[in-house]
Structures are given as structure tokens and as C-alpha cells.
C-alpha positions as a Markdown table, in Angstrom:
| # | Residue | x | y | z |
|---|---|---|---|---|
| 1 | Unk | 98.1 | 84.5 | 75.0 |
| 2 | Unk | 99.2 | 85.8 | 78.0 |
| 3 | Unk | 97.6 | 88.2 | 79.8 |
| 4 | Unk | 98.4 | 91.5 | 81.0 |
| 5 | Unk | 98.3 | 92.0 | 84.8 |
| 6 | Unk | 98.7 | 95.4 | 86.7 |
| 7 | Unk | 101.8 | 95.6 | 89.1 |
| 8 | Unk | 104.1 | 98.1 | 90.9 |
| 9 | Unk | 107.5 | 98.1 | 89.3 |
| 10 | Unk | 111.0 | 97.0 | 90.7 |
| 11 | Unk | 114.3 | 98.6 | 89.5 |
| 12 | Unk | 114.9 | 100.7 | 86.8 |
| 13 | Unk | 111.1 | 102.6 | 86.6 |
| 14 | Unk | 110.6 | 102.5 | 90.0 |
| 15 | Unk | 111.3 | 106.4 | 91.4 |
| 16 | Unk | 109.3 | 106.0 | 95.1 |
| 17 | Unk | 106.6 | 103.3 | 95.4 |
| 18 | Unk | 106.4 | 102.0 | 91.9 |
| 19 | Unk | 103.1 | 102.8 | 91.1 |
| 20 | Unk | 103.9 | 105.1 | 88.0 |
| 21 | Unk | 105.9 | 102.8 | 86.7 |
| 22 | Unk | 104.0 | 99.7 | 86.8 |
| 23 | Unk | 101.1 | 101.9 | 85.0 |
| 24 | Unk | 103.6 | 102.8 | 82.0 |
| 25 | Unk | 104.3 | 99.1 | 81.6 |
| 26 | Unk | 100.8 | 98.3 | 81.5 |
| 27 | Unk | 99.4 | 100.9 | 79.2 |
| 28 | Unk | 102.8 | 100.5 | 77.2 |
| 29 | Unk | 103.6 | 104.4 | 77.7 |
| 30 | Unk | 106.9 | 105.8 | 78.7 |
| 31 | Unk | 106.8 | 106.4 | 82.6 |
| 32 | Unk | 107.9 | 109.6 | 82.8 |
| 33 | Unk | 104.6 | 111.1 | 81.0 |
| 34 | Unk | 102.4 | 109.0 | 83.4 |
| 35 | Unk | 104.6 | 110.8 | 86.4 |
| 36 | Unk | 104.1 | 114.1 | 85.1 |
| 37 | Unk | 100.3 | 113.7 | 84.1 |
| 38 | Unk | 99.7 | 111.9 | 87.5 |
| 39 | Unk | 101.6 | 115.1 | 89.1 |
| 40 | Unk | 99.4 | 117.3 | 87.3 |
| 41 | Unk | 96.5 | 115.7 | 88.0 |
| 42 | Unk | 97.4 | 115.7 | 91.7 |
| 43 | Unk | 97.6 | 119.6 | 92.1 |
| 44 | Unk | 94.9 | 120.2 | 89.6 |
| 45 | Unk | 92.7 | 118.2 | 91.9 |
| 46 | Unk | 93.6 | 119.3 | 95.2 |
| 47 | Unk | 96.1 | 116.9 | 96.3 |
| 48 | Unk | 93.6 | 114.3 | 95.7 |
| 49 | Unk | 96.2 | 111.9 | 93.2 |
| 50 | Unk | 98.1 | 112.1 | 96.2 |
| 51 | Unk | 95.5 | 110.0 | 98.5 |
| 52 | Unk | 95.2 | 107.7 | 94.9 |
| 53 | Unk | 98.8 | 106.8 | 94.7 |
| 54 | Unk | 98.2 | 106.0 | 98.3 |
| 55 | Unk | 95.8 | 103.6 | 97.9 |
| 56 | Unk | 97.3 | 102.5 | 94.7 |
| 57 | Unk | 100.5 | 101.6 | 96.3 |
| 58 | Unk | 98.6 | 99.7 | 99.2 |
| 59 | Unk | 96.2 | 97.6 | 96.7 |
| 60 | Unk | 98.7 | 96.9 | 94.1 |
| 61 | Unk | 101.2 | 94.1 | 94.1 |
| 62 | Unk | 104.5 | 94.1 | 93.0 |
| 63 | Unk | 105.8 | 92.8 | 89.9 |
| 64 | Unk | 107.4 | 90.0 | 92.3 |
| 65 | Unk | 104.5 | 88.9 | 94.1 |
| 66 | Unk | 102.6 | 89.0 | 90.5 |
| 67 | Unk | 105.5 | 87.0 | 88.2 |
| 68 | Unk | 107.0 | 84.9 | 90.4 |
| 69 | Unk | 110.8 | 84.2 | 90.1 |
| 70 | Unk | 111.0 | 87.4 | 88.2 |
């Protein structure tokens, strides 16, 4: 059994750093509700999803760097 592994997406679901995108593919959801809930969250909290998707797209790899040759 393979495991699943977080990653920033590359190519069709990635909009600006990828980070949406490689949550949808983890959590098996369709990418555009995890943009739209992240956007919410972000002015419901004061810009602070903003400063996560940040850090997110600094700490997570890409889908590259995690599945070589992909």
C-alpha cells in the first residue's frame, strides 16, 4: 500500500503556487471548494490564510520533488 504524501500541484490544478491544489488531491476533494473555503477562511480571519498559504507554499514540496520522474 502506498502511501499518501502532501505536495504542491503542477499543471492542471495549479492556479498560483499550488498549494490548493495539492490539498484537493490529498483530501480527495475537488480544488475549487478547498480555494473557495481557503478564501473564506482568509478574510474571515483577517488575512491570516494569507500568511498560511505563505508558509504552506515555502514548507511544501512539489509533486516533483515528492514523486520523482513524475
Amino acid at each position: 500500500m502506498d502511501k499518501k504524501r502532501l505536495y504542491r500541484t503542477e499543471g492542471n490544478y495549479r492556479r498560483f503556487l499550488g498549494v490548493c491544489g495539492g490539498l484537493a488531491e490529498y483530501f480527495d476533494v475537488d480544488p475549487t471548494v478547498v480555494r473557495l473555503v481557503w478564501a473564506i477562511g482568509t478574510l474571515l480571519s483577517f488575512s491570516l490564510g494569507f500568511w498560511a498559504y505563505l508558509i504552506c507554499a515555502v514548507v511544501i514540496p512539489n509533486k516533483s520533488n515528492v514523486y520523482p520522474g513524475y
